[in-house]
N, C-alpha and C positions, 0 to 999 in steps of 0.2 A: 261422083259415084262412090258409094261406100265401099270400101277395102271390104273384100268376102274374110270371113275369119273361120277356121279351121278345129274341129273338134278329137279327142282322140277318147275312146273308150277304156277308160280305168279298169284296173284289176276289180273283183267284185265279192270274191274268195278268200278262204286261205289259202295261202299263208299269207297272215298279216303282213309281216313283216317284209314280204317282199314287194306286196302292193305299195307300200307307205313306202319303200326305198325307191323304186319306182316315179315317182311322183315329183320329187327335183329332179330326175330327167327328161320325164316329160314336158315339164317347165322350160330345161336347159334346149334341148333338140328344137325350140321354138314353134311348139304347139301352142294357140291359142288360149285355148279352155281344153279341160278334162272333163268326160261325161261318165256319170254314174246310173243307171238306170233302177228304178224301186221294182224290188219283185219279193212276194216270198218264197217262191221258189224255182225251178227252171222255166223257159220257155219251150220244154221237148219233154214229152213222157219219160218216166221214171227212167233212167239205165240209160239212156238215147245219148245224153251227152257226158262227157268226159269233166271229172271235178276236177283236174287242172290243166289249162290248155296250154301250158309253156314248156317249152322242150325240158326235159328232166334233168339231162346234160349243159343245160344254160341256163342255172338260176337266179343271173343278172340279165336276162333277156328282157325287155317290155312285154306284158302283158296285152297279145293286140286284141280279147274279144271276152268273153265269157264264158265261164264254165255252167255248173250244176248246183254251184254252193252259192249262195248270196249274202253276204253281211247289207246289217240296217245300208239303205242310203242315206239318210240325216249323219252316222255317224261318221258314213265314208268321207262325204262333206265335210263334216268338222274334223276328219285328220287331214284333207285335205286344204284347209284353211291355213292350218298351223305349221303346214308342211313345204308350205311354198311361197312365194311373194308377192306376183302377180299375176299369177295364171289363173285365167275364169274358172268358175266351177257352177256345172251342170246336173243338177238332177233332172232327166227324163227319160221315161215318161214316170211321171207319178201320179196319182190323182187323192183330190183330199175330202174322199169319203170314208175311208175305213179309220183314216183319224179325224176327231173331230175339228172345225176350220178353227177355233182359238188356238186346240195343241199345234195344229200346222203353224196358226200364225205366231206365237210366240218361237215356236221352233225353227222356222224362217226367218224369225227376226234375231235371234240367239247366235244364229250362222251370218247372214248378214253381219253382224257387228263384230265376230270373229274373223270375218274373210274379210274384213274391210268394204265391202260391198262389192265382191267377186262375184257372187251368188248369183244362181237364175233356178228359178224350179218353171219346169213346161208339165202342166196341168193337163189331166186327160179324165176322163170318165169312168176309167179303171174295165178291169175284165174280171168277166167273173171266174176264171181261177183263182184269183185273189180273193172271194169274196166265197161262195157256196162252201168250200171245202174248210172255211174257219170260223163258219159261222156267223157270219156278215151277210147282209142282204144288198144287194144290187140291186135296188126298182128305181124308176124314174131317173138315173145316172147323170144325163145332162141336165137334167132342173138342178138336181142338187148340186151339178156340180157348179154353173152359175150363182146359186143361192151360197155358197161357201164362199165365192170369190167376195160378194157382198157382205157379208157376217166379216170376211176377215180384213177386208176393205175399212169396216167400221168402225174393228180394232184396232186399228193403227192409226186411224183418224181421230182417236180421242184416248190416246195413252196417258194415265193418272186419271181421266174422269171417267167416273162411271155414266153409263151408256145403254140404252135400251131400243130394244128391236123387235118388232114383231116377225116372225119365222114360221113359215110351215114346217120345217125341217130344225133347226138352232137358233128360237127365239134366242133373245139375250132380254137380263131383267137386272141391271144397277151393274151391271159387269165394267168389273175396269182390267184392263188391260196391262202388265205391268213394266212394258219397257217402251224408251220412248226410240223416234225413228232414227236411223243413221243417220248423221248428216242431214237431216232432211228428207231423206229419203225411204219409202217405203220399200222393202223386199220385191226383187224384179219377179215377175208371174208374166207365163206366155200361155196362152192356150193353147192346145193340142185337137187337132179332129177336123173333119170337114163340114159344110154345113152353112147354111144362114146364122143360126143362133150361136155356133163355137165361132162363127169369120165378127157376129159385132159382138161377143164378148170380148174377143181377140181386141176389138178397134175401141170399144168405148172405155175397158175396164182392166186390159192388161198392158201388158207390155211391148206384145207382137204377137205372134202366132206360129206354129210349129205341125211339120209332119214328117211321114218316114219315104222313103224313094226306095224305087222305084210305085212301088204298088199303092203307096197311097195317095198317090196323084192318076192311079190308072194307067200309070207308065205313057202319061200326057202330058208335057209340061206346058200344054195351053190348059191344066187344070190347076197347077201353081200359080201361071198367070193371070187366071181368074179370082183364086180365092187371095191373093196380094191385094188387086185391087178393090176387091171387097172389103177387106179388111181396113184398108187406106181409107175408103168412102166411108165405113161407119167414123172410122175419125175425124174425120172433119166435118161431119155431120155431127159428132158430140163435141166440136170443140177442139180437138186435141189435135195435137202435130201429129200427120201421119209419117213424116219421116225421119220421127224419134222413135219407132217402131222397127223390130225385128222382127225375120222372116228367118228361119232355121230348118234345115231336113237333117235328120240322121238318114244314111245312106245305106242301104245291105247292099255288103259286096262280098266279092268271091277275089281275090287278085292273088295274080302267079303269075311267075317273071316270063308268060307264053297265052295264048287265048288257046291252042290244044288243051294247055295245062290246069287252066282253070275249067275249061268246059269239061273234061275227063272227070275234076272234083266237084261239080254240080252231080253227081248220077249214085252223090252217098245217101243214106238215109236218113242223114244227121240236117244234110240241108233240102233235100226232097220235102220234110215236115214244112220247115218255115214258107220253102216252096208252096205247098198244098194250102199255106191259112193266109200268104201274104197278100193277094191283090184285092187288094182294099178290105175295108173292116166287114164288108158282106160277099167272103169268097164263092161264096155257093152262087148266090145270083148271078156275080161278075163270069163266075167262068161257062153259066149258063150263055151270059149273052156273048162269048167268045166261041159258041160250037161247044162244050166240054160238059160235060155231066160228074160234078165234084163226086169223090168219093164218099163224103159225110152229107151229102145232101143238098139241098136246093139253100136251103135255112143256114149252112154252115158262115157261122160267124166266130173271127177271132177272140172280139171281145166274149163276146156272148155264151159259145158254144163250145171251145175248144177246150177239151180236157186234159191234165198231164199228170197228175197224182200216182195212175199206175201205170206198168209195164206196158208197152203193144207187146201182141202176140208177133213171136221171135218172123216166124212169117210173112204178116202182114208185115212189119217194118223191112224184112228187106224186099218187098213187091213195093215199098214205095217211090222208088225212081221210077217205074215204070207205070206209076200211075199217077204223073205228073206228067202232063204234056211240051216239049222242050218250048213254047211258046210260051207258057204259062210260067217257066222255068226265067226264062227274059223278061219278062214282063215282072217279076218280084224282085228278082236278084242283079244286082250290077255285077259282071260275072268279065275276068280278062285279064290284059296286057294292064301293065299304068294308062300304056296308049288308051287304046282299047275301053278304058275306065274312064276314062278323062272324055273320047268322043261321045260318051253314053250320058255324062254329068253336065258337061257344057249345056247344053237347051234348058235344063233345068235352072240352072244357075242365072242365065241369060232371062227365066222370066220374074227374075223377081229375088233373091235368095240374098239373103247380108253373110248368113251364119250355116257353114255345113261340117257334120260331125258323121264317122263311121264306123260303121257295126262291120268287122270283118271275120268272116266267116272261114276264112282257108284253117285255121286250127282244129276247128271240129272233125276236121277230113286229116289233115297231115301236121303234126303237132312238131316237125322239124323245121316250117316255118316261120315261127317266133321270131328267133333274131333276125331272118331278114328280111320281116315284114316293115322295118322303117325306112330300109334304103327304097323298097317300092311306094310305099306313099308318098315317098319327098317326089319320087317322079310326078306322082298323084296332084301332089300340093303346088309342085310349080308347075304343071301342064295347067291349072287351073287360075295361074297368076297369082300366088302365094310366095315366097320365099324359100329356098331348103332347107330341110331340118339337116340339124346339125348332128351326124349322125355319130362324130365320137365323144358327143356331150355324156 
């Protein structure tokens, strides 16, 4: 049985400098991998979230979540490369339509060869906040974003020769490629999303496969165990080892050293939002077929639909606790004890899971938990058969 391996969420902001100091102890404490996630801007309407979430009074504290401010992901990657030994490094979610699959692919491979082949980027379809407000167009997201995996598949596969491709999206015409692979090895790509076509691009043509928990499994982890062996089957259906393949969730959680404590911090506005867009990438239908009638509509989709550029109205944002049903509140968020966290993650883990990383959410609400948001995860980490982080590294 493969060892679960354990991810933590990197700074994503300024201050630089404390993110990059940062980063040999995340290494030191015996985290796995460090995850970076691509965005250009927050995941919460304008004002909603707080641009630094680390206590003020403790500016050697770890960084356990994200702000409001985002530096490049490529470049957090590449300080992260040069900044530590062997600790993985995660970009997700990112998706490679707004840059074109060569810039990805040389840029993946630039990192790759810097991290020593640390690297993993988990591939998604992207949302259109990313996309409308910059003048980017989102159509067709999953073709392209399959058709990129291929284009950049191609480019690796014939570095110094020029190479040509027929493309609805990024022919290629005499392109050559200009670096050759690590090692032998191609830059690791995991796909992201649920589905037929994302479970055998996941099996024929990446890595592994990758989603977020609770809600994007339905808060079902017979829908992990489904879409594993989906992914498995395309593999060896194409040939390939399916279990040289990784299976990854990033986690939303809420943890507080109490299940009052965190349940109390589920009822802010800050996490009521993620609440409202998480259970699965079509919240409006899902919470349809739950009894609920979404606030933004039947159509409400994360990817799709979810706006953040400006302010809500001071009003509607604080009616939003109360227009989240606590059902619907469970069902997005891993919310509690370490205990508590651990009895919610176990089934998931159990159906399928090599690799889990978390997005934790108590800073958005109470910014005094910073520093000792690691002594709770180690509970986290070895409730789930991991090791303790070493918490005065």
């Amino acid at each position: 049985m493969t060892q679960l391996r354990f991810g933590y969420t990197g700074q994503t902001g300024p201050p630089f400098d404390r993110g990059l100091r940062a980063l040999p102890r995340i290494e030191a404490q015996g985290w796995d991998f460090v995850r970076f996630p691509d965005q250009m801007g927050s995941t919460h309407p304008y004002g909603m979230m707080p641009a630094d979430v680390s206590p003020p009074d403790d500016p050697e504290a770890l960084i356990s979540t994200y702000g409001s401010q985002w530096y490049g992901s490529f470049e957090l990657m590449s300080a992260a490369a040069v900044s530590t030994r062997n600790l993985g490094l995660q970009c997700a979610v990112i998706d490679p339509l707004r840059r074109s699959p060569s810039v990805f692919a040389q840029e993946a491979m630039s990192i790759t060869h810097l991290s020593g082949g640390r690297a993993v980027w988990c591939i998604g379809s992207g949302e259109q906040k990313q996309f409308e407000p910059f003048g980017e167009t989102r159509t067709k997201p999953v073709d392209r974003m399959i058709e990129a995996v291929h284009v950049m598949n191609t480019l690796w596969d014939n570095a110094y020769r020029p190479v040509s491709r027929e493309s609805e999206y990024w022919p290629l015409k005499d392109a050559v490629f200009p670096l050759p692979l690590y090692e032998g090895r191609k830059p690791v790509i995991r796909a992201v999303g649920g589905g037929p076509r994302v479970e055998q691009l996941a099996g024929e043509l990446c890595d592994g496969w990758m989603t977020f928990l609770p809600g994007g499994a339905r808060n079902d982890p017979a829908v992990i165990a489904e879409s594993v062996r989906n992914v498995r089957a395309y593999a060896s259906a194409a040939q390939r080892d399916p279990d040289a393949l990784d299976f990854s969730a990033m986690a939303m959680i809420l943890v507080a050293p109490t299940d009052d404590e965190a349940r109390e911090l589920t009822r802010h506005p800050a996490i009521a939002w993620p609440a409202l867009w998480g259970y699965g990438a079509m919240a409006g239908k899902a919470w349809k077929e739950l009894g609920h009638e979404h606030p933004f509509g039947e159509n409400a989709s994360w990817p799709k639909t979810m706006k953040v550029g400006e302010a809500l109205d001071p009003d509607f944002a604080r009616s939003l606790p109360a227009l989240v049903p606590e059902g619907i509140v469970d069902a997005t968020i891993i919310h509690g004890s370490p205990e508590t966290v651990v009895r919610r993650l176990e089934p998931f883990v159990a159906a399928g899971l090599t690799e889990l990383s978390f997005l934790n959410m108590t800073p958005w609400v109470d910014r005094t938990t910073g520093s000792g948001f690691a002594a709770l995860m180690s509970e986290i980490v070895t409730g789930l058969g991991g090791k303790p982080l070493l918490l005065d590294a």
